[in-house]
BARO-958328 format. One record per atom (N, C-alpha, C): residue number from 1; residue in one letter; atom name; x, y negated, z negated. Coordinates in Angstrom, 1 decimal, decimal comma, padded with zeros to 4 digits. Atoms other than C-alpha are relative to their C-alpha. Layout:
N
<NUM; "A"; "CA"; <X; Y; Z>>,
...
***
This chain:
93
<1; "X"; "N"; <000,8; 001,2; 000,0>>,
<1; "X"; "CA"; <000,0; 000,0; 000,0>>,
<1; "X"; "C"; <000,9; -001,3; 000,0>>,
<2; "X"; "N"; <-001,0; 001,4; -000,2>>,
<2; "X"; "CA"; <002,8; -002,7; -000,7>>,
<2; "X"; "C"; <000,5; -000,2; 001,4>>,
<3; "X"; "N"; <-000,4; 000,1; -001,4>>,
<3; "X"; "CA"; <004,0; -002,1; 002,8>>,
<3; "X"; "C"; <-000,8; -000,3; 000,7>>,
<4; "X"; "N"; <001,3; 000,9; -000,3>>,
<4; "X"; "CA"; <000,5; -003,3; 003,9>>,
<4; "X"; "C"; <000,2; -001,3; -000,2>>,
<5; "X"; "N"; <-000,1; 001,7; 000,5>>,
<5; "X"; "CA"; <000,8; -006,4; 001,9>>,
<5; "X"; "C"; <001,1; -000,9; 000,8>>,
<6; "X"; "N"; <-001,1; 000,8; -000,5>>,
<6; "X"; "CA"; <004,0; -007,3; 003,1>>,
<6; "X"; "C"; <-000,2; -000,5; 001,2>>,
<7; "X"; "N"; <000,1; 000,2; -001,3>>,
<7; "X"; "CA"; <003,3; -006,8; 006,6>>,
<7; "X"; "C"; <-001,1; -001,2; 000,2>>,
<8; "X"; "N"; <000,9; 001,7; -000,2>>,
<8; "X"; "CA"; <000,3; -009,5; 006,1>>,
<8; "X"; "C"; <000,4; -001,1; -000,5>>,
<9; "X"; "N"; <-000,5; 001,4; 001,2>>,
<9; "X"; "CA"; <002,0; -011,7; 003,9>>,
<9; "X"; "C"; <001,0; -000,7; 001,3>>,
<10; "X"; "N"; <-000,9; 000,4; -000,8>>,
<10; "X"; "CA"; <004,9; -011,7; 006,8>>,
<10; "X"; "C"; <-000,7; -000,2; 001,2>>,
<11; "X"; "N"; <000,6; 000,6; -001,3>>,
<11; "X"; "CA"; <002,2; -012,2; 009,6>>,
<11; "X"; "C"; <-000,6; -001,1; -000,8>>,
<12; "X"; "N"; <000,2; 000,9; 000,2>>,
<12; "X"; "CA"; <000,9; -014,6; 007,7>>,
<12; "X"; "C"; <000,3; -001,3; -000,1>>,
<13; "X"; "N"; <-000,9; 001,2; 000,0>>,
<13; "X"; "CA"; <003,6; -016,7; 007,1>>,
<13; "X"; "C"; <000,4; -000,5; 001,3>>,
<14; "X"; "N"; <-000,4; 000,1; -001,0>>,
<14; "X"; "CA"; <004,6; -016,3; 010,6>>,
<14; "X"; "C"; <-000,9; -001,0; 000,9>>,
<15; "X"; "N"; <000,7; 001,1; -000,4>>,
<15; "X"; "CA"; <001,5; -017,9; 011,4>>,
<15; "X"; "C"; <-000,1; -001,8; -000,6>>,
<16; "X"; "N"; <-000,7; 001,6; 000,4>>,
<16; "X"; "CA"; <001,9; -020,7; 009,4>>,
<16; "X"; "C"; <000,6; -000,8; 000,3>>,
<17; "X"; "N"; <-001,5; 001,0; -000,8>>,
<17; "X"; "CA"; <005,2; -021,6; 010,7>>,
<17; "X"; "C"; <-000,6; -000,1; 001,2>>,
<18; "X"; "N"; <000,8; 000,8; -000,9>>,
<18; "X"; "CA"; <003,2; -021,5; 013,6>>,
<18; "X"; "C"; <-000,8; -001,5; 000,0>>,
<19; "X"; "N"; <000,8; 001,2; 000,7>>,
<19; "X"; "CA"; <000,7; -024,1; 012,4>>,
<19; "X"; "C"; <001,1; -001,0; 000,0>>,
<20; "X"; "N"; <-001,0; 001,5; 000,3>>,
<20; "X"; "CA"; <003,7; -026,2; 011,2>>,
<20; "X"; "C"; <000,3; -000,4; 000,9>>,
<21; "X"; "N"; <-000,7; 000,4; -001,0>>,
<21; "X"; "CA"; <005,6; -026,4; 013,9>>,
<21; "X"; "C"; <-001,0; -000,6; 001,5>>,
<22; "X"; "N"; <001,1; 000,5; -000,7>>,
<22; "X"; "CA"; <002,1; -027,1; 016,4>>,
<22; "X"; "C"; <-000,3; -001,3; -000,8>>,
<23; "X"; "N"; <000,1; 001,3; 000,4>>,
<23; "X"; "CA"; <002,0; -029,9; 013,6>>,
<23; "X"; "C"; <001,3; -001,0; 000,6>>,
<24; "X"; "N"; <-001,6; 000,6; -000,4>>,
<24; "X"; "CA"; <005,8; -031,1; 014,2>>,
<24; "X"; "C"; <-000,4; -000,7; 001,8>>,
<25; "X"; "N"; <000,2; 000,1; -001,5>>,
<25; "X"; "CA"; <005,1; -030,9; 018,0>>,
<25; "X"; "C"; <-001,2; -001,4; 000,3>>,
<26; "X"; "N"; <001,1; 001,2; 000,0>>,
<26; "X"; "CA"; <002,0; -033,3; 017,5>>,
<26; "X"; "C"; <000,6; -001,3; -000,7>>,
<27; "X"; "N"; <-001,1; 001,0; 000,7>>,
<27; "X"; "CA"; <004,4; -035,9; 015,6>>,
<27; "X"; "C"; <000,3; -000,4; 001,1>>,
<28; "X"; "N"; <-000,4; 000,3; -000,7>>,
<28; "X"; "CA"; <006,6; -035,4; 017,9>>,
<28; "X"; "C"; <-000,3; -000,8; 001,7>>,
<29; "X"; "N"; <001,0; 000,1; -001,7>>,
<29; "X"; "CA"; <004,2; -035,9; 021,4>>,
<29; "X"; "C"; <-000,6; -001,5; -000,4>>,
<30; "X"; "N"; <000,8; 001,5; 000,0>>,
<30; "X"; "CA"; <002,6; -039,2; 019,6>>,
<30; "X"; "C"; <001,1; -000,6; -000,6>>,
<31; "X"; "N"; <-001,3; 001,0; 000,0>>,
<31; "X"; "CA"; <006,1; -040,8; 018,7>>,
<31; "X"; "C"; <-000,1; -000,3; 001,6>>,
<32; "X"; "N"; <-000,3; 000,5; -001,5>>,
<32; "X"; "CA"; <006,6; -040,3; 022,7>>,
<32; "X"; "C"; <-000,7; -000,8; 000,5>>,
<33; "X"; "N"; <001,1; 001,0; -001,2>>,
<33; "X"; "CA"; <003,3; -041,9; 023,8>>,
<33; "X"; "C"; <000,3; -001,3; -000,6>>,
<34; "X"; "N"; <-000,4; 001,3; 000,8>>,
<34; "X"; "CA"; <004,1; -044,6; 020,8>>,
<34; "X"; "C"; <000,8; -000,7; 000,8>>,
<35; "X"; "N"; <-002,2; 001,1; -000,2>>,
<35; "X"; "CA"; <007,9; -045,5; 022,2>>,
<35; "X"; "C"; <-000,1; 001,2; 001,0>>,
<36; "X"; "N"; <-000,8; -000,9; -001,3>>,
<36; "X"; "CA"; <008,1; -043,7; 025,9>>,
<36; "X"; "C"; <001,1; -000,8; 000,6>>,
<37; "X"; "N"; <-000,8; -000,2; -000,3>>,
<37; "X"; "CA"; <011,2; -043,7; 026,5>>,
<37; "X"; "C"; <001,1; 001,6; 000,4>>,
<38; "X"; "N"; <-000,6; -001,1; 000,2>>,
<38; "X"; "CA"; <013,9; -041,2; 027,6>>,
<38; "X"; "C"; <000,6; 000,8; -001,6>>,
<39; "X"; "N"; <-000,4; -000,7; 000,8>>,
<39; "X"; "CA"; <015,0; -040,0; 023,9>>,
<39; "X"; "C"; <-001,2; 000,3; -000,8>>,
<40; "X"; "N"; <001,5; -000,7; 000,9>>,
<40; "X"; "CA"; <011,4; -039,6; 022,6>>,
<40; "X"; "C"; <-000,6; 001,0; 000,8>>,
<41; "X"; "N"; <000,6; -000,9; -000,9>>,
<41; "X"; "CA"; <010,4; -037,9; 025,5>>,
<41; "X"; "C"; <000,8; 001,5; 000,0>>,
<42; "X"; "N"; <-000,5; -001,3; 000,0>>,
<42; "X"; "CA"; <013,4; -035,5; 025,6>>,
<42; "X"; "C"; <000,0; 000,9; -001,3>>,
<43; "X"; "N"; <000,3; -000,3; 000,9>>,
<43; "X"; "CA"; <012,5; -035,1; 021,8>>,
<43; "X"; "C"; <-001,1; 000,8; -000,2>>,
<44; "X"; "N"; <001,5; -000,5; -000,4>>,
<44; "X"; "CA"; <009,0; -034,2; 022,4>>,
<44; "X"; "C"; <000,2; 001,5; 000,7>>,
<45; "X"; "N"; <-000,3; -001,0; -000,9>>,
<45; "X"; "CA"; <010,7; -031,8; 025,2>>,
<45; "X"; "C"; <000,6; 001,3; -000,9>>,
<46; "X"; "N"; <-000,4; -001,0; 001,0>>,
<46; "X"; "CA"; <012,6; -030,1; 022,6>>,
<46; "X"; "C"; <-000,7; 000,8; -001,0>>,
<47; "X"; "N"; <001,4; -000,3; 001,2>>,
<47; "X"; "CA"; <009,9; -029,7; 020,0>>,
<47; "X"; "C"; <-001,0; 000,7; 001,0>>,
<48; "X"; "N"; <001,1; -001,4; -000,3>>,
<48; "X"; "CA"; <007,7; -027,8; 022,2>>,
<48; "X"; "C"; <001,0; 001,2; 000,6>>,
<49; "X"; "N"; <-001,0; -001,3; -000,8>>,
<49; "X"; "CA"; <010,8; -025,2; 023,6>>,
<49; "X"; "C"; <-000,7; 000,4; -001,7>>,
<50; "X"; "N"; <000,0; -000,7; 001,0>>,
<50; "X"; "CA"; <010,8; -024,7; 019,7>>,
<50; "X"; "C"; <-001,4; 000,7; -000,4>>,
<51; "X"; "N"; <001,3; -000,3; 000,5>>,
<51; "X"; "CA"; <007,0; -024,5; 019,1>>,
<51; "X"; "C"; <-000,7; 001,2; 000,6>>,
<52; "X"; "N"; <000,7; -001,3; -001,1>>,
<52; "X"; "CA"; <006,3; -021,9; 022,2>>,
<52; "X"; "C"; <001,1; 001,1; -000,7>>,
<53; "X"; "N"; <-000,7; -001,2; 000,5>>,
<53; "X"; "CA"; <009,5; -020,0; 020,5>>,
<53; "X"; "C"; <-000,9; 000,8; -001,6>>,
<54; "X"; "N"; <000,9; -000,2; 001,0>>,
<54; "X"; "CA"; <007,0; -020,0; 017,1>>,
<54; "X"; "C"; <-001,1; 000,7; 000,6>>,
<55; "X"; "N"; <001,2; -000,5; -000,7>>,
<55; "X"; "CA"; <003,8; -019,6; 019,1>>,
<55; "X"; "C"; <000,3; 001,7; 000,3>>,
<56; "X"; "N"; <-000,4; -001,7; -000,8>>,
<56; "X"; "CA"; <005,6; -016,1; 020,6>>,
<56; "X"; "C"; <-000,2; 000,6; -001,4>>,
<57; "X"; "N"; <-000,1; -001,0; 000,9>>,
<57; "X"; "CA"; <006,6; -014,9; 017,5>>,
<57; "X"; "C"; <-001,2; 000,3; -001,0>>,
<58; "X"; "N"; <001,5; -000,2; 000,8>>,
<58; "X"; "CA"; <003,1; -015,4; 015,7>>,
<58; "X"; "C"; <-001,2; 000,8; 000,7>>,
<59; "X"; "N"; <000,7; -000,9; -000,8>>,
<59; "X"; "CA"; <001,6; -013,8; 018,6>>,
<59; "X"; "C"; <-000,1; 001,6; -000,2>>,
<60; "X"; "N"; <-000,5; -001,3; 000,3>>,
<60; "X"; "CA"; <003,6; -010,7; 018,1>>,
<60; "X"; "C"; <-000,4; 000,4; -001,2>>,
<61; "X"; "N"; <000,9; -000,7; 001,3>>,
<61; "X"; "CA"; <002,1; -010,8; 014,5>>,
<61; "X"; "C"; <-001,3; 000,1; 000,2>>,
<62; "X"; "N"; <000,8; -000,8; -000,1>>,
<62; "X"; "CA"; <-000,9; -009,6; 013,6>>,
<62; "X"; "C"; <-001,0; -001,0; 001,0>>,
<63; "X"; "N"; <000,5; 001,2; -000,5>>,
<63; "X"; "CA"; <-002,6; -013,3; 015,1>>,
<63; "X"; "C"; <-001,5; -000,5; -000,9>>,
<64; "X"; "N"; <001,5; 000,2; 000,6>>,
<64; "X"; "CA"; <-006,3; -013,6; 014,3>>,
<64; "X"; "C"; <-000,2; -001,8; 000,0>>,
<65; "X"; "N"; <000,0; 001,3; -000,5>>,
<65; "X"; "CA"; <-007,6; -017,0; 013,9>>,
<65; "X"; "C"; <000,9; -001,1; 000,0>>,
<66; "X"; "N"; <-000,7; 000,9; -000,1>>,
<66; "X"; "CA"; <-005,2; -018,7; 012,5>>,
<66; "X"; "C"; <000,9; -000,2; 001,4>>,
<67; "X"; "N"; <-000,9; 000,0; -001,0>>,
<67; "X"; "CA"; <-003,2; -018,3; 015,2>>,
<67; "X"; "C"; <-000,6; 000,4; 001,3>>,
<68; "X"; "N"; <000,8; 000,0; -001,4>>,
<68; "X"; "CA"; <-006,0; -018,9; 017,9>>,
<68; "X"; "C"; <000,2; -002,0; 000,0>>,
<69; "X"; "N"; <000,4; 001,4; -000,1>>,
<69; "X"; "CA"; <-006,7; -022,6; 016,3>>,
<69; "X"; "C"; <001,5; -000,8; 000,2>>,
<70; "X"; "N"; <-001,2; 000,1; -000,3>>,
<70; "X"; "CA"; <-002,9; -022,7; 016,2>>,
<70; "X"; "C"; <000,2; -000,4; 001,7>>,
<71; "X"; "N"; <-000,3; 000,2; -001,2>>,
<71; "X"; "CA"; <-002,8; -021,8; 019,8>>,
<71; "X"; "C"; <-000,6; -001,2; 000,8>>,
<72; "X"; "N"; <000,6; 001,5; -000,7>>,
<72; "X"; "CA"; <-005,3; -024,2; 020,9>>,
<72; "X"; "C"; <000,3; -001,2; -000,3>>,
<73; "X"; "N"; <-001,2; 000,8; 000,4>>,
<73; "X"; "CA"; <-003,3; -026,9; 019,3>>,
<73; "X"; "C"; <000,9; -000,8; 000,6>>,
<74; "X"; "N"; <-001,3; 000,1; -001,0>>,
<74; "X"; "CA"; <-000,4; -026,2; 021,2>>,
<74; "X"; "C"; <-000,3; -000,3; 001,5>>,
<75; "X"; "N"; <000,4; 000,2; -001,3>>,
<75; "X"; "CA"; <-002,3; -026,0; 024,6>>,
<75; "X"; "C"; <-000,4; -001,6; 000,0>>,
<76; "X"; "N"; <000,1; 001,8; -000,1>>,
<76; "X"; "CA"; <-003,5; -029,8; 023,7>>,
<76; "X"; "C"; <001,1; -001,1; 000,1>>,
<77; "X"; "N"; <-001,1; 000,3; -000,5>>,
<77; "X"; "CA"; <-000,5; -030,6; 023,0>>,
<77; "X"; "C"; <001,3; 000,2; 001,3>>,
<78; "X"; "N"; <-000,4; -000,2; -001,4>>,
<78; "X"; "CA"; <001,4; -029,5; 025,9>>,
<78; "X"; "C"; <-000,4; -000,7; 001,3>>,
<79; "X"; "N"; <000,7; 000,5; -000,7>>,
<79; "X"; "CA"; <-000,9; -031,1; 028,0>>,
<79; "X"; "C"; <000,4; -001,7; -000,2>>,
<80; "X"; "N"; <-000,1; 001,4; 000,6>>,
<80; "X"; "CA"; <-000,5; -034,5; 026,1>>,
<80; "X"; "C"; <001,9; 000,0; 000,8>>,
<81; "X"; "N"; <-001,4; 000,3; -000,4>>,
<81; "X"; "CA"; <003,4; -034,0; 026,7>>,
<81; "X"; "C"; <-000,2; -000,1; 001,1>>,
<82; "X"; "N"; <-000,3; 000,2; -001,3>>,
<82; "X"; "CA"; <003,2; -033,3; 030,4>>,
<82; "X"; "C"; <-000,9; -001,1; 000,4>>,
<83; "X"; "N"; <000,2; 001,2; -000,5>>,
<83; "X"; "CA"; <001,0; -036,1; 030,9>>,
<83; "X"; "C"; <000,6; -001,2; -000,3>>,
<84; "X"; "N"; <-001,0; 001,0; 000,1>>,
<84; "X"; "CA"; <003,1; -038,4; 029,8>>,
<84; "X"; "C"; <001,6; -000,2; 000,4>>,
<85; "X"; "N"; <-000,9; -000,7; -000,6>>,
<85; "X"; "CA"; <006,0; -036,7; 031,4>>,
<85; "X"; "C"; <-000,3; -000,8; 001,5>>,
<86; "X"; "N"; <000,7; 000,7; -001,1>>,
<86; "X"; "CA"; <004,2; -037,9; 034,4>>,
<86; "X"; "C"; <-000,3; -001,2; 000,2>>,
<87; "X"; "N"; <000,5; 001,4; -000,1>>,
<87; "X"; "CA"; <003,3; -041,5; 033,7>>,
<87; "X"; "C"; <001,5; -000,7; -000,3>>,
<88; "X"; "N"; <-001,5; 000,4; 000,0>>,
<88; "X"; "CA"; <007,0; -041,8; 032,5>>,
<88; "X"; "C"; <001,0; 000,1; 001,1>>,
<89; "X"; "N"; <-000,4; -000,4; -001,1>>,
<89; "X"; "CA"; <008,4; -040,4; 035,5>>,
<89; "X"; "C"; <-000,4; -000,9; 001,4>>,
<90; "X"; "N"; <000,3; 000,8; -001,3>>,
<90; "X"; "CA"; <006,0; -042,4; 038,2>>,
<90; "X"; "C"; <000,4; -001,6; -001,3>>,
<91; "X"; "N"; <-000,6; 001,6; 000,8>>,
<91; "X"; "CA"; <007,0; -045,9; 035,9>>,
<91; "X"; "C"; <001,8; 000,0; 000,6>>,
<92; "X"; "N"; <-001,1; 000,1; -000,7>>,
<92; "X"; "CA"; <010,7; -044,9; 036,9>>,
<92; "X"; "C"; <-000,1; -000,5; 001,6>>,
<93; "X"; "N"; <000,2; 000,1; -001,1>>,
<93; "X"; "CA"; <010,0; -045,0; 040,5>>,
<93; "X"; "C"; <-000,2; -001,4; 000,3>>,
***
């Protein structure tokens, strides 16, 4: 039975760190639309490599909701980044 526990305790947390780091990413993505520039943007860029590396690993746990409202989160954000990715990009031009 402890070997049960653990295994949810350790998907659970995994989810979590999901959660956080889908929080971090949302920080990060409304600094960039705050102040677009190139070091907020490539910040933003980095914070979701790290958030989709969390996202994977919470997947691979057990998931369940947390780590649906998680995912849908991350899909908003992602979106938010690349459109701004895009408005920063045609402003160069």
């Amino acid at each position: 039975m402890p070997k049960r526990y653990d295994s949810s305790l350790q998907a659970s947390t995994t989810v979590s760190q999901a959660q956080n780091a889908v929080n971090k990413l949302h920080y990060a993505v409304s600094q960039a639309m705050s102040h677009p520039n190139a070091q907020t943007i490539v910040q933003a860029e980095q914070r979701l490599a790290h958030t989709e590396q969390a996202m994977k690993q919470a997947e691979l746990s057990l998931g369940g909701q947390g780590f649906e409202l998680a995912q849908e989160m991350f899909i908003e954000e992602k979106k938010r980044l690349h459109s701004l990715q895009n408005q920063h990009r045609q402003g160069k031009k």
